[in-house]
C-alpha positions as CSV (number, residue, x, y, z in Angstrom):
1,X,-134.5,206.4,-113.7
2,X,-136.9,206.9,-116.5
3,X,-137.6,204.2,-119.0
4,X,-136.4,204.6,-122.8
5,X,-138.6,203.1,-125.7
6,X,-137.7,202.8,-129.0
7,X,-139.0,205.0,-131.7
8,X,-140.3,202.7,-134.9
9,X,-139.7,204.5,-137.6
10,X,-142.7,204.6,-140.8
11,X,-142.1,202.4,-143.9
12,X,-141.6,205.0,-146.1
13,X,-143.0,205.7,-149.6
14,X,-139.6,205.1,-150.9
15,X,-139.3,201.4,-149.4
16,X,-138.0,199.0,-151.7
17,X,-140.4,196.4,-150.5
18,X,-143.8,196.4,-152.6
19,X,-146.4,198.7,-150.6
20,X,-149.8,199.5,-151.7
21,X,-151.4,202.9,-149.4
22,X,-155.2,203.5,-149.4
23,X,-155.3,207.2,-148.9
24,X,-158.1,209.7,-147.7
25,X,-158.2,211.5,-150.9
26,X,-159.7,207.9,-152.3
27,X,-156.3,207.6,-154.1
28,X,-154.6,203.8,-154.0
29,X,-150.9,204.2,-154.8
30,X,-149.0,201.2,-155.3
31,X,-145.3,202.0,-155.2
32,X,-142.6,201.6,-157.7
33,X,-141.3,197.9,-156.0
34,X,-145.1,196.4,-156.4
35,X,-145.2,198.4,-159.8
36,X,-141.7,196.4,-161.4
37,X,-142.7,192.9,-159.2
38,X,-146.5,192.6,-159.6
39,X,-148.0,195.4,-162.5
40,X,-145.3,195.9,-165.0
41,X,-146.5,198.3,-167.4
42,X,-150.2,198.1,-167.0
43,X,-151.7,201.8,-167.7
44,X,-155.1,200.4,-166.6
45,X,-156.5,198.2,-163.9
46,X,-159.7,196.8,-162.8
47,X,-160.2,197.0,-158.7
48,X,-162.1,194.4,-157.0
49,X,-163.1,193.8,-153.7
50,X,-163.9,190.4,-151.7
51,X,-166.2,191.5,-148.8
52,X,-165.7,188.6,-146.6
53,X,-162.5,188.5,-146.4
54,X,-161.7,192.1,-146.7
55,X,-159.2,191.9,-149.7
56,X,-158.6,194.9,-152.5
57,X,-157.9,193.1,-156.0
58,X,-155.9,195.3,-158.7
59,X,-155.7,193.4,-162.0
60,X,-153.6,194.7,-163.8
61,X,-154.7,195.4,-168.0
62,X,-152.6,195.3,-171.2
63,X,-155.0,197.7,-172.8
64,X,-158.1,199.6,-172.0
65,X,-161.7,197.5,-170.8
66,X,-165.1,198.2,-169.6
67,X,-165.2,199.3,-165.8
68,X,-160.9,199.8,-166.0
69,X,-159.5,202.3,-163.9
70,X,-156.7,204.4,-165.5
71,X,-153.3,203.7,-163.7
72,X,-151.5,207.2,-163.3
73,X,-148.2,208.8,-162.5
74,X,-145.3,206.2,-163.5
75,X,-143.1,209.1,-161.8
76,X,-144.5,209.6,-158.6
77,X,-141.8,211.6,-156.8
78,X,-139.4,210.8,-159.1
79,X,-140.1,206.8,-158.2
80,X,-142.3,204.8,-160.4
81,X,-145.2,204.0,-158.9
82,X,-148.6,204.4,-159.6
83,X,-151.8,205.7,-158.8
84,X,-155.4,205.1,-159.1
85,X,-158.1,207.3,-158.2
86,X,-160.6,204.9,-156.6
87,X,-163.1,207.1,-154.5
88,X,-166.2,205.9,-155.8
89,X,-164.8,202.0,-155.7
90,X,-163.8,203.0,-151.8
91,X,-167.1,204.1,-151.0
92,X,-169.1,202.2,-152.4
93,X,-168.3,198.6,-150.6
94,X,-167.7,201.5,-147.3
95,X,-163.9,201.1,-147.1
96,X,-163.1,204.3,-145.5
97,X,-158.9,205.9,-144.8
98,X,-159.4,207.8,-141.8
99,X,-155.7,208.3,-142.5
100,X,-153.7,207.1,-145.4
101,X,-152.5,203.3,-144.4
102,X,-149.7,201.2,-146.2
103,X,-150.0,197.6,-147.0
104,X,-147.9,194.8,-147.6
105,X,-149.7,193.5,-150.9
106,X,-149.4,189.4,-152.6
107,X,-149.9,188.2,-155.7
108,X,-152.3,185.8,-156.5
109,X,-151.0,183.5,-159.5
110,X,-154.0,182.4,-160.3
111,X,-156.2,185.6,-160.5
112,X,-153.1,187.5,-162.2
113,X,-153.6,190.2,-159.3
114,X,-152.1,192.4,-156.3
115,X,-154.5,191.7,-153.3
116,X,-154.1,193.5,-150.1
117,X,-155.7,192.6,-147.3
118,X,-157.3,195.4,-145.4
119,X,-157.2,194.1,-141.8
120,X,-153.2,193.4,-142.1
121,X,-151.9,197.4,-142.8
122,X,-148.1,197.8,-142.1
123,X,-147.2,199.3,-138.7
């Protein structure tokens, strides 16, 4: 008799738990649940990186700064998520999508931002 395993399906992009994706077209989308829980109605962010630990930062802006990334696309899909193009960010501190990968992001109280952790994507 053969042996059965059990198919795990994909978070999807409509989850309703917060989800940040890095994808190969150097797009970070952050879906609409980390939009409404972590950036409310930030149109710009600033993206930071900690290289030892391997964390993305997105700090969300009330209004436009130096180095601020615009935040795009409050209807992604008919959701409300966001997106950020972030190529030159990506490859620059060599963070490279193979394939598009999800994360579970935090918030850090003190820094005011959604970190993700790079070596912790969702299965």
């Amino acid at each position: 008799m053969m042996a059965f395993e059990k198919f795990r399906k994909k978070i999807s992009a409509r989850s309703r738990n917060p989800l940040v994706s890095i994808r190969r077209d150097g797009y970070i989308v952050m879906n609409g649940s980390a939009v409404e829980s972590y950036l409310g109605p930030a149109r710009h962010v600033h993206l930071l990186y900690d290289p030892q630990k391997k964390r993305v930062g997105v700090k969300p802006l009330r209004a436009e700064e130096a180095d601020a990334y615009a935040a795009r696309g409050r209807d992604i899909r008919g959701g409300k998520g966001i997106m950020v193009y972030a190529a030159t960010f990506l490859k620059y501190y060599g963070i490279v999508a193979e394939a598009s990968r999800a994360y579970a992001p935090a918030w850090d109280e003190q820094a005011k931002m959604l970190v993700v952790e790079l070596d912790r994507p969702v299965e």
